[in-house]
C-alpha positions, -999 to 999 in steps of 0.1 A, spaced: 64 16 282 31 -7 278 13 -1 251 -27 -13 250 -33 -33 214 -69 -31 212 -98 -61 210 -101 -70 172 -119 -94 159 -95 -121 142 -91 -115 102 -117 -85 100 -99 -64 74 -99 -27 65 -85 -14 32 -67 27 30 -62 36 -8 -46 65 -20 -55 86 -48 -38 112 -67 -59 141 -82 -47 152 -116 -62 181 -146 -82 162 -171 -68 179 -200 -29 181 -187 -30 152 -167 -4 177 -142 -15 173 -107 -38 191 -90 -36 211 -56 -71 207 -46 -78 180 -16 -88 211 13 -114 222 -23 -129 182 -23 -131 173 12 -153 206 19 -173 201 -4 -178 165 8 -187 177 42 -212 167 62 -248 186 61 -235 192 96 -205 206 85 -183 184 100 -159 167 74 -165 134 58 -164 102 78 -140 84 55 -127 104 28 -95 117 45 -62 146 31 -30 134 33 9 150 32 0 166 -3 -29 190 -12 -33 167 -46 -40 139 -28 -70 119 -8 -73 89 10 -105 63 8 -105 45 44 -129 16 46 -152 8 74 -137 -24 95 -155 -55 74 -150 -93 77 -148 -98 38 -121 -82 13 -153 -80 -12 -171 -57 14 -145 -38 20 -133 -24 -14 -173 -23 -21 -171 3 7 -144 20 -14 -158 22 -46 -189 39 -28 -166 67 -15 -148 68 -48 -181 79 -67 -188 104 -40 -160 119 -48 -165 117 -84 -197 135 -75 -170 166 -64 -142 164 -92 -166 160 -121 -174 195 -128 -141 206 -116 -120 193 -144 -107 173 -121 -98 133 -129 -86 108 -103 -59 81 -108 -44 51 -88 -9 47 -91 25 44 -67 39 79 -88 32 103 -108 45 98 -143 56 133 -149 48 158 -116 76 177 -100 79 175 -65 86 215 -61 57 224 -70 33 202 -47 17 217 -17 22 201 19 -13 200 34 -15 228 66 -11 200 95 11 203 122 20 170 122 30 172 83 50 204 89 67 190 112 73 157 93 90 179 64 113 206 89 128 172 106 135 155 66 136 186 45 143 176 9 133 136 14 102 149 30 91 170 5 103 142 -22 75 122 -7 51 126 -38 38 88 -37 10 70 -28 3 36 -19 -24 9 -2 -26 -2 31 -42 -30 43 -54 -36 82 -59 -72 93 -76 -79 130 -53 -99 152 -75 -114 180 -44 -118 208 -12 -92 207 12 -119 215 6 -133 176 15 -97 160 50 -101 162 57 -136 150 31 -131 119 49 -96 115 81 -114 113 68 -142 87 51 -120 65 86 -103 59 90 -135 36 61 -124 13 72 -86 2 84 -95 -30 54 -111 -40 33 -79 -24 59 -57 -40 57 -75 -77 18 -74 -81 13 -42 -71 42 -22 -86 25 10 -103 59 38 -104 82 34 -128 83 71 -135 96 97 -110 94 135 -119 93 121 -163 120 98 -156 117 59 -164 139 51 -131 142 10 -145 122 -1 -115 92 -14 -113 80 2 -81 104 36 -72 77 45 -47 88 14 -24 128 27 -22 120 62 -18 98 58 11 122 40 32 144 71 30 124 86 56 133 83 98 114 51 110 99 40 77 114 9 58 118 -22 66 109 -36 105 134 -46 124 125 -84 137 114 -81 174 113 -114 194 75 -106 213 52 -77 221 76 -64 253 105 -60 227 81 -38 206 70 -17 234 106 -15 244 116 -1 209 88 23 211 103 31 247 140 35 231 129 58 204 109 80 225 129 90 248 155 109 228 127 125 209 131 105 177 93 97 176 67 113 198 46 80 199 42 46 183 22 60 155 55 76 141 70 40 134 62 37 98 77 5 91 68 -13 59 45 -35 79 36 -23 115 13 -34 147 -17 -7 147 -22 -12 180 -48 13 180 -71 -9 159 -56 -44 171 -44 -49 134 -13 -57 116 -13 -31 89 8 -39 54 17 -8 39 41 -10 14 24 -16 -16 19 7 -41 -12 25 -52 -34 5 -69 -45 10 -104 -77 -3 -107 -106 -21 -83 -95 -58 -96 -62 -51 -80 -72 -33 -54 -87 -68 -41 -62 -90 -57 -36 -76 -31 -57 -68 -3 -72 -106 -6 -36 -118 -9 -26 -103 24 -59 -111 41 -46 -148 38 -18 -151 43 -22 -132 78 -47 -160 80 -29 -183 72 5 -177 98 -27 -172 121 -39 -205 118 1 -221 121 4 -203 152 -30 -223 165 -11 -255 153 17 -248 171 40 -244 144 71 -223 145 66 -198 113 98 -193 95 117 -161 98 141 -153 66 173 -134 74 172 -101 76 197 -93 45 174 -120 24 147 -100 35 163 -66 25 176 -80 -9 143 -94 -20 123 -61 -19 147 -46 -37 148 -72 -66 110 -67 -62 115 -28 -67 135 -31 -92 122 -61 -117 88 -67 -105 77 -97 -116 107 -106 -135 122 -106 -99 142 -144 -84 141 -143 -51 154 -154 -21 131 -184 -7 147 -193 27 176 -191 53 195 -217 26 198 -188 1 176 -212 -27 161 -185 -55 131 -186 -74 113 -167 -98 86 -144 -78 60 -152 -104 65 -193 -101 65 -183 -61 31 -167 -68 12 -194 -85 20 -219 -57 11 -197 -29 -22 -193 -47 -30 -230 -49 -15 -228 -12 -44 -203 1 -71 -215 -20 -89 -231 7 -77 -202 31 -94 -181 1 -124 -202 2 -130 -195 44 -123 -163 41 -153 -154 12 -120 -138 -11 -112 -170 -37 -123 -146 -68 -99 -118 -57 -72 -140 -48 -78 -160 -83 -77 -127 -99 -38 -124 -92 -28 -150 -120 -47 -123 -145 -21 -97 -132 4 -121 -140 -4 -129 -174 -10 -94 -183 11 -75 -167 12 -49 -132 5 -15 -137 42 -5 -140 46 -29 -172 12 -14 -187 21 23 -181 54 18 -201 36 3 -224 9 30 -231 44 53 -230 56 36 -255 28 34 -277 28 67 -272 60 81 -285 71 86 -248 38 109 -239 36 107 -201 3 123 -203 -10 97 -223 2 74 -194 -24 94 -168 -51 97 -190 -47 57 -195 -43 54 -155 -80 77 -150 -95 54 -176 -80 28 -159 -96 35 -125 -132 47 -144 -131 14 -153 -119 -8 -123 -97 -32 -146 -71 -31 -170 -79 -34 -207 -73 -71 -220 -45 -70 -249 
């Protein structure tokens, strides 16, 4: 089975961020996605361009315009984000970034009336319909398909650090789970999602594609929802593990981090270098310990089975990309991450507000909105 990865232009970068929509007074979430995206129609009537549904009727995507900076593309977010600000407003209706809801119950959330999603929850029943999360995903233009599987299988080495910055769900249905990011271990419990398995070249991708087709398993690559996937649609690899981000600074903090280090393996590749591929199991055990401590994670550096702690890892992959940062027009948003570090992910500051709070998750959402109005995190 060939499959066609389409011309991109190298390190153009596109940004998808999900948003939950939530009461203003309650902070419960709201059922009212088909309500927004009419209303942000078209004069035409057709719907909106950018501003997308997804599985769950409380929730919408933002989906950037292709862009060559990280800047210009979350600029092109925070554009659609007012628009649909415009909508909520006077429907008592506030928005928040975050990889869970503190408090929602998944029974009582609608599934959007797609085939496609209908299908997706007869086939996984109660893991499909446990799928109330939401999450970033980041698209980065890989000018040559024979590069997207060696720079898939090296950036397998940087989900912990992806995973620890952008953790935002320690609460699932009003439980603190005791991870930092829950959104990360439930999604992998779906068919096809997780982790990727490490294919040599593009002909052993198209030959899983081929494999899982033909049984029925997936109708078509699109259905591979691996952590980090080829989108050979838009000749991008596409990271899409981390969870939703709080707040705009973080927001580009991640999406920058990604956008260089794909630049980065790029650029090794030119060299001739042979990127570094850590085993499997390493790989598998260091998103947990992500998941699970955040940025008090140690992890796993290489095939030797040598730990560190993530945040150390961090500071020197900064200094590392700096002058990737630099070419790229994203050294503020990649600086930015060391702020995150010092003051904590989302998931540290939404226990914090609960605790503050005598354990009042709604104080937590009403924290996240503010949050988002925002576009940082209060300084403590």
């Amino acid at each position: 089975m060939g499959i066609d990865f389409a011309r991109s232009e190298r390190s153009t970068v596109g940004i998808e961020w999900e948003l939950a929509l939530v009461d203003r007074d309650s902070g419960e979430l709201v059922s009212a996605a088909d309500e927004v995206l009419l209303a942000l129609s078209q004069p035409d009537g057709s719907p909106h361009p950018n501003i997308t549904g997804e599985l769950l009727l409380n929730t919408v995507e933002l989906v950037s315009n292709v862009h060559r900076t990280v800047a210009a593309a979350v600029s092109d977010l925070d554009g659609q984000l007012q628009e649909l600000r415009t909508v909520t407003l006077g429907r008592g209706i506030d928005i928040i970034g975050s990889g869970s809801h503190p408090f929602g119950q998944w029974y009582d959330q609608p599934v959007a009336n797609k085939e496609r999603y209908h299908k997706l929850i007869e086939r996984t029943k109660w893991w499909g319909r446990n799928m109330m999360i939401w999450g970033v995903h980041v698209h980065v233009g890989i000018e040559h398909r024979d590069k997207v599987m060696p720079i898939l299988n090296a950036m397998l080495s940087y989900i912990p650090h992806l995973q620890a910055i952008s953790a935002s769900s320690p609460y699932w249905t009003g439980i603190d789970t005791g991870y930092a990011s829950n959104r990360s271990l439930m999604f992998q419990q779906l068919p096809t999602a997780g982790l990727p398995y490490q294919l040599a070249d593009w002909a052993a991708f198209e030959q899983y594609v081929a494999d899982m087709t033909t049984p029925g398993i997936i109708d078509d690559y699109t259905e591979v929802r691996w952590d980090i996937r080829p989108s050979p649609r838009w000749g991008t690899l596409e990271v899409r593990f981390c969870d939703g981000a709080s707040t705009h600074r973080e927001l580009a903090a991640v999406a920058a981090l990604i956008h260089c280090l794909v630049e980065h393996l790029s650029t090794r590749l030119d060299n001739g270098e042979k990127l570094m591929v850590l085993q499997p199991w390493y790989v598998r055990e260091n998103k947990w310990r992500a998941a699970r401590y955040g940025l008090d994670a140690e992890i796993i550096l290489d095939n030797a089975g040598n730990e560190r702690p993530v945040t150390d890892d961090i500071r020197e992959l900064l200094t590392l990309l700096s002058p990737v940062a630099d070419r790229l027009g994203c050294a503020e948003e990649l600086a930015s991450i060391a702020s995150i570090i010092d003051h904590g992910a989302s998931y540290i500051r939404q226990l914090r507000v609960a605790d503050e709070n005598n354990g009042d998750l709604s104080a937590v959402v009403k924290a996240l909105a503010q949050e988002l109005r925002a576009g940082s995190a209060p300084s403590r």
